[in-house]
N, CA and C of each residue as an Amber inpcrd file, in Angstrom:
protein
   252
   0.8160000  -1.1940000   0.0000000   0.0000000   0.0000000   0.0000000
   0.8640000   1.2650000   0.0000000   1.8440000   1.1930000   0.5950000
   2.6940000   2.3960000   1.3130000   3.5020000   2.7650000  -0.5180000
   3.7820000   1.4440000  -1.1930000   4.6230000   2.1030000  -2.3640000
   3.4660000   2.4120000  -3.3740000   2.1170000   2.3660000  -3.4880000
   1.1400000   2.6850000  -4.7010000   1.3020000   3.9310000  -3.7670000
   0.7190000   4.6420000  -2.6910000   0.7770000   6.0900000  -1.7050000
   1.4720000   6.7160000  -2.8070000   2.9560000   6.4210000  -2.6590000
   4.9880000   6.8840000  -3.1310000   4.5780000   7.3010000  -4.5010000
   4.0210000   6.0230000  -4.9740000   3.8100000   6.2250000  -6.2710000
   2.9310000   7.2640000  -7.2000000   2.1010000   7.5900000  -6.4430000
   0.5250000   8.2320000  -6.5790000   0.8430000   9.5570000  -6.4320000
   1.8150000   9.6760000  -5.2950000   2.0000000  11.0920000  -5.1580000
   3.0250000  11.9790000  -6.0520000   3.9580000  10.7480000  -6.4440000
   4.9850000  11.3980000  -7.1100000   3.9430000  11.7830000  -8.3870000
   3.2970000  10.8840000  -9.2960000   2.6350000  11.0070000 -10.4710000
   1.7430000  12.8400000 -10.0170000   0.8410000  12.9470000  -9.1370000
   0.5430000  14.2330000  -8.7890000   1.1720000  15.2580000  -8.8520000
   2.8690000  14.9780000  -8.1060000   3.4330000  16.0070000  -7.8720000
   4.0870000  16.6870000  -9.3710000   4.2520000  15.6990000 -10.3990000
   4.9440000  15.8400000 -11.2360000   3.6230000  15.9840000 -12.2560000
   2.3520000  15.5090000 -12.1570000   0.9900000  16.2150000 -12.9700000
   1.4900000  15.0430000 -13.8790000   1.5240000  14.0310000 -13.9300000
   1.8530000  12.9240000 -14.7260000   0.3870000  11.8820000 -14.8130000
  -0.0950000  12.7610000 -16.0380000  -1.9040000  12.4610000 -16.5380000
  -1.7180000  11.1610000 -16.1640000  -0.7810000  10.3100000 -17.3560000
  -1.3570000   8.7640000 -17.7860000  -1.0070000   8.2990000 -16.5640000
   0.1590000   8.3940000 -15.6100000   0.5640000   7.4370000 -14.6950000
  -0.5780000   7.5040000 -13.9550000  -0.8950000   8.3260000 -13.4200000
  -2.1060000   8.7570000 -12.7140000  -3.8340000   7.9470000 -12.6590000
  -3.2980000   7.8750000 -14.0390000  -4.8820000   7.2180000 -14.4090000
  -4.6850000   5.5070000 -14.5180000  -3.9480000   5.5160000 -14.4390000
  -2.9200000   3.7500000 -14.6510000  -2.6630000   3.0830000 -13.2170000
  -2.1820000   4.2310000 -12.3480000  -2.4680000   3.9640000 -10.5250000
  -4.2090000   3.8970000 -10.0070000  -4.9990000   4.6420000 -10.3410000
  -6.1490000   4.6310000 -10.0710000  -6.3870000   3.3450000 -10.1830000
  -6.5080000   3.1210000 -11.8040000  -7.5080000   1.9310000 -12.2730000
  -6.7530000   0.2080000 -11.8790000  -5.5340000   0.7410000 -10.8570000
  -5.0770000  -0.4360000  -9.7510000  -4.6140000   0.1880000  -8.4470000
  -5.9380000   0.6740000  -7.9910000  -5.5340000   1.2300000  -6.3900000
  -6.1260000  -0.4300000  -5.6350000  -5.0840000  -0.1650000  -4.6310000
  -5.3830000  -1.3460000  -3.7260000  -6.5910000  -1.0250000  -2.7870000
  -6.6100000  -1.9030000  -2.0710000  -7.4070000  -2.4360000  -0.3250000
  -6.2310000  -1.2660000   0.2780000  -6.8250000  -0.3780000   1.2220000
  -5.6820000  -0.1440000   2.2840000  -6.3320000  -0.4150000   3.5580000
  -5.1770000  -0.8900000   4.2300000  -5.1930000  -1.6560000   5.2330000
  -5.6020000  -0.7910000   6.4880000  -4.6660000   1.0680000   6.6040000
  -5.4760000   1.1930000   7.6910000  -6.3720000   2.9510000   7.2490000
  -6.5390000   3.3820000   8.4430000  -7.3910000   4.7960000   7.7980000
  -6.6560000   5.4010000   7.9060000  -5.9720000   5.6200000   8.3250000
  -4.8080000   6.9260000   8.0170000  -4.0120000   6.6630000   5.9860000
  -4.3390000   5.2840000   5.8510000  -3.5370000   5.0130000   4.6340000
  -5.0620000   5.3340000   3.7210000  -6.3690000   5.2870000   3.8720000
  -7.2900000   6.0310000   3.1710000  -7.4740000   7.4100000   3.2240000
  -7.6450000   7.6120000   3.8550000  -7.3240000   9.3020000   4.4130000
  -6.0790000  10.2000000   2.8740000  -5.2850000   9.2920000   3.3130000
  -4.2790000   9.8530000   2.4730000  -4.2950000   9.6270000   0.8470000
  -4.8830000   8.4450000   0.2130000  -5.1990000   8.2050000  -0.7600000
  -6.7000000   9.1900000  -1.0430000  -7.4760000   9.3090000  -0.1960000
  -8.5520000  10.2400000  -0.5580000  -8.2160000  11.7060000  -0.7280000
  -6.8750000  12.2610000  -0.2060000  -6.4320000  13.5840000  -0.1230000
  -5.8190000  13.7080000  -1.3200000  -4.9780000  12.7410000  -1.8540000
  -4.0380000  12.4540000  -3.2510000  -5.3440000  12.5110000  -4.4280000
  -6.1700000  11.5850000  -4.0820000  -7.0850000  10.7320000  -5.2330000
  -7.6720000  13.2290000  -5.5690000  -8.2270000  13.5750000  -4.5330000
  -8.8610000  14.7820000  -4.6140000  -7.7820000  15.9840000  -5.1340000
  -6.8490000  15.5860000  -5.0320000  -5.5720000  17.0040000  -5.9680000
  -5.2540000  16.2290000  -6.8650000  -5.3230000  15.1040000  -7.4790000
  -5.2480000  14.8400000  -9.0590000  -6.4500000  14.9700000  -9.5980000
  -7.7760000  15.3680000  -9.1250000  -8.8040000  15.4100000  -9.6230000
  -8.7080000  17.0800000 -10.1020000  -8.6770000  18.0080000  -8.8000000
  -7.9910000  19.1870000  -9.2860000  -7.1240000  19.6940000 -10.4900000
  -6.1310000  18.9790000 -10.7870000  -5.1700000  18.7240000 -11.3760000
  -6.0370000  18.7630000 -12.8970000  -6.7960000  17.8770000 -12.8840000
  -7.3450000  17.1320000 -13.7860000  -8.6880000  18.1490000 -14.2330000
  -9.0710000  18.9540000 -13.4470000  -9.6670000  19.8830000 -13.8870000
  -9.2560000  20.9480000 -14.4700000  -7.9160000  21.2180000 -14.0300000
  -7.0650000  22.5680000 -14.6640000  -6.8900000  22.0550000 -15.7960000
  -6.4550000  20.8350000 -16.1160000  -5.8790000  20.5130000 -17.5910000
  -6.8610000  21.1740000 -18.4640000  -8.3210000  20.2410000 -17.8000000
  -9.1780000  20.3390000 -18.7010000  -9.4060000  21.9320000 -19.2380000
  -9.2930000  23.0660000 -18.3520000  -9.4340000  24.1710000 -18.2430000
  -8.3730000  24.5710000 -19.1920000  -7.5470000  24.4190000 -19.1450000
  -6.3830000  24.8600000 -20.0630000  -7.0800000  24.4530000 -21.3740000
  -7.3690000  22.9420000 -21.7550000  -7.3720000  22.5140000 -23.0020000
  -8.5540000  23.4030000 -23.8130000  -9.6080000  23.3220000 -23.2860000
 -10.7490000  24.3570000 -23.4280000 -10.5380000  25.4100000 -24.1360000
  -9.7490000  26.2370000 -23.0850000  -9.3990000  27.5160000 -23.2850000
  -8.4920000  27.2640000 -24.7720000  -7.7670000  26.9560000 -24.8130000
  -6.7760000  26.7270000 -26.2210000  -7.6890000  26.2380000 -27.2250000
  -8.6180000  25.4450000 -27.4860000  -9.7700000  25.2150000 -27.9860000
 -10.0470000  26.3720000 -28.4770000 -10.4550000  27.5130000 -27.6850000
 -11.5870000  28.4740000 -27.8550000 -10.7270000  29.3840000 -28.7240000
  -8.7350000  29.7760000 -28.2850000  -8.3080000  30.3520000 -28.9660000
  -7.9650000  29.8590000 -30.1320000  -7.9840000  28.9450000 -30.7140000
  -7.6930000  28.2020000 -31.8840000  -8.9100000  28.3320000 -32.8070000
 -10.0350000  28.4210000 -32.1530000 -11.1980000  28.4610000 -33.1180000
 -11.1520000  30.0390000 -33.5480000 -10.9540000  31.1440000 -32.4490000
 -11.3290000  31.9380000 -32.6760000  -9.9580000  32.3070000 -34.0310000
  -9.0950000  31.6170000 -33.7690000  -7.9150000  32.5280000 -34.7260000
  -8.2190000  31.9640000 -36.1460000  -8.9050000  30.4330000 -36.1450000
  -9.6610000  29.9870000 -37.4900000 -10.4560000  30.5830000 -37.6790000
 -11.6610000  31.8100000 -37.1160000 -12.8290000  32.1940000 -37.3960000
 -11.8580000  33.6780000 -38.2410000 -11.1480000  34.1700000 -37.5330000
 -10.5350000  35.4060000 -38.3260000  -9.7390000  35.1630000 -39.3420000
  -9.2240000  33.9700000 -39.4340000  -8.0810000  33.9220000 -40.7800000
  -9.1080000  33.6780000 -42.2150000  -9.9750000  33.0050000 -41.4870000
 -10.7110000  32.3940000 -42.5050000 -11.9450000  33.9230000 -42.8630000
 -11.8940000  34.5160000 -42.2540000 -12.5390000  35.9190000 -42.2970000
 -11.4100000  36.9180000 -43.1380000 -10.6860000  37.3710000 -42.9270000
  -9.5710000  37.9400000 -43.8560000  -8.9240000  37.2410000 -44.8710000
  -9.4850000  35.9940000 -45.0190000  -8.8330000  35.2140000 -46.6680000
  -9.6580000  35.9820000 -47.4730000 -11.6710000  35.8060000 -47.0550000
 -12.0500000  36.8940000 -48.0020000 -12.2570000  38.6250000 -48.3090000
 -11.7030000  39.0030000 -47.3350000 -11.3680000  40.4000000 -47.4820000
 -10.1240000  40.8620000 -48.4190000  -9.0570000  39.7350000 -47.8040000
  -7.6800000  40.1470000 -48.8950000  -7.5550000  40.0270000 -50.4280000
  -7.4180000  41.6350000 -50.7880000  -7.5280000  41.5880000 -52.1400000
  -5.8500000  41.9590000 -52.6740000  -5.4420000  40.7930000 -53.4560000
  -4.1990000  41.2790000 -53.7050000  -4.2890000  41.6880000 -55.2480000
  -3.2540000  42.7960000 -55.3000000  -2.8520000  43.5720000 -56.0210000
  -1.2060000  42.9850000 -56.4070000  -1.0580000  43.7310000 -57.7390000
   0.0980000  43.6780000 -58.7400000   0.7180000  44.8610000 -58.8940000
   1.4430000  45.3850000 -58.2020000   2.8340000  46.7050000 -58.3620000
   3.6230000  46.2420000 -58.9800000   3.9580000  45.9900000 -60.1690000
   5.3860000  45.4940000 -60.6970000   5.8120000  46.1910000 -61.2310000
């Protein structure tokens, strides 16, 4: 129990998505409550974690569309011309 804890926290501390989700989907039995306690405090700041990402990704989403909504808006405005 004590090395999935080691393990769990380092993946948090370091924001390490996949390990994270790879420890979850083999969290053990812990044996006492202080060792749940602590997995429920970990399990709740990678969830955090896991919300900022999402928050980030979103947001980059929204600026990516918006910079496709203007390029694709000034392709038909730009009128090029011939100075030669």
């Amino acid at each position: 129990m004590k090395s999935w804890i080691d393990a769990f926290t380092a993946a948090v501390v370091i924001a390490d998505e996949r390990r994270i989700e790879k420890l979850i989907s083999t969290m053990p039995e812990f044996d006492t409550k202080e060792q749940r306690l602590q997995a429920s405090a970990l399990i709740q700041e990678a969830l955090r974690l896991m919300e900022s990402e999402k928050a980030k990704t979103l947001e980059t989403m929204q600026k990516i569309k918006k910079t496709r909504t203007f390029l694709a808006g000034h392709k038909k405005t730009l009128h090029y011309e011939y100075r030669g």
